[in-house]
N, C-alpha and C positions, 0 to 999 in steps of 0.2 A: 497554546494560543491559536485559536481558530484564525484562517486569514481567507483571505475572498480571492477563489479560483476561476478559471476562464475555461467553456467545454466548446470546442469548435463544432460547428452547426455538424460537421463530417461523422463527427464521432458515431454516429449512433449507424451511421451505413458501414464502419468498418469491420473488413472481413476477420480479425483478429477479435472482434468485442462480439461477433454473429457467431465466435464456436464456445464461448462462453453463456454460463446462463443467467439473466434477469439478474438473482439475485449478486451472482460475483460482480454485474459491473455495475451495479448499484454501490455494494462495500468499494470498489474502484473508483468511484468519484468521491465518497465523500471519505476515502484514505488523504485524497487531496487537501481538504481542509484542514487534515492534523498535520501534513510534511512540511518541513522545512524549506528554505528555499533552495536543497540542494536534494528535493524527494523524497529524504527521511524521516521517517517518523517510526515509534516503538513500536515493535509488532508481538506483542502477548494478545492472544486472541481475546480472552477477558479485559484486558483495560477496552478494549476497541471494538468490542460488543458495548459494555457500559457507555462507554462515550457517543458510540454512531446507531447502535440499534438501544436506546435504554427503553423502549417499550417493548421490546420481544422477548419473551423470556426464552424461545428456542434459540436466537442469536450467539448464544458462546457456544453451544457444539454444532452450528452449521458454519461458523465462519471458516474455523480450520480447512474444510472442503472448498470455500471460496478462495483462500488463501490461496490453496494450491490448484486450482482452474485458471486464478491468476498464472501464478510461477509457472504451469505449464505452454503458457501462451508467453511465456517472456515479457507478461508488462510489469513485473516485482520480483528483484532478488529480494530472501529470504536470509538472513545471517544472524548468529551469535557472536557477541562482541566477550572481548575478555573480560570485561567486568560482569559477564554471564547474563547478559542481559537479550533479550530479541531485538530484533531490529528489523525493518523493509527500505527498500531502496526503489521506488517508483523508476523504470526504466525507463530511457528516452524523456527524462523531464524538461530539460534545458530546451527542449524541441519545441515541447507545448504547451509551456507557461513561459509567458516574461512576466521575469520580476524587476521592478524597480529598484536602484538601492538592495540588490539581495547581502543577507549578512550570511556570516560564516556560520556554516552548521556547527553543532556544540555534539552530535551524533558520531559515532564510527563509522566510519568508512567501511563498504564491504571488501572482503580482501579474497585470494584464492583459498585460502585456509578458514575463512569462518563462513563462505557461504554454505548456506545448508542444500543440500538435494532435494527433501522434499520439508513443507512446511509445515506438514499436522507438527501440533503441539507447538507451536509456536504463539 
C-alpha cells in the first residue's frame, strides 16, 4: 500500500545523498512510499523495479547497483529473513518521517545474523 512521505527541503544538500548518484536517490525516495511505518519494505530488486521504475525496462539490472550505493552510505540495511525472503530497512527513519497512528510492521526485523553485506541479488 503506497502511503504519502515527507522530503525535508535539506535533503537534496546532504553530503551523504551528494556521494550517491541521481539515479540511487531517486530509487531512495520512492523506496519510501513502499515502507512500512517501521522503514521496511521487501527488497527483491524485481518486484521494486516493477513497482517504482515500470517504464524502464533497464530498471531490474541497475537497481541492485543502486541498492548497494545505498547500503554503502548506511541509508539501508539489506537482510534475508527466514522465510527466505529479502528484505530493506530504510536507516534512520523514525528521524525523518512522523507517522501518525504508526501500526506495527507485519516485516522481519533485521537481526546480526540476517543482514547481508552486500546487496547485489537482492
Amino acid at each position: 500500500m503506497a502511503r504519502i512521505r515527507t522530503i525535508k527541503p535539506e535533503f537534496p544538500q546532504s553530503e551523504s545523498m551528494g556521494r550517491i548518484s541521481r539515479d540511487a536517490r531517486l530509487l531512495f525516495i520512492q523506496m519510501w512510499t513502499l515502507a512500512d511505518d517501521s522503514g521496511r519494505l521487501r527488497g527483491n530488486s524485481r518486484m521494486l523495479a516493477s513497482l517504482l521504475f515500470p517504464y524502464d525496462d533497464d530498471a531490474p539490472s541497475l537497481i541492485p547497483t543502486w541498492l548497494e550505493e545505498l547500503r554503502k552510505e548506511s541509508c539501508i540495511v539489506c537482510y534475508k529473513a527466514t522465510d527466505g525472503g529479502s528484505y530493506i530497512e530504510i536507516c534512520n527513519w523514525k528521524s525523518h518521517q512522523k507517522i501518525d497512528k504508526p501500526s506495527e510492521s507485519k516485516l522481519p526485523e533485521p537481526n546480526s545474523e540476517n543482514i547481508r553485506e552486500h546487496s547485489r541479488g537482492v
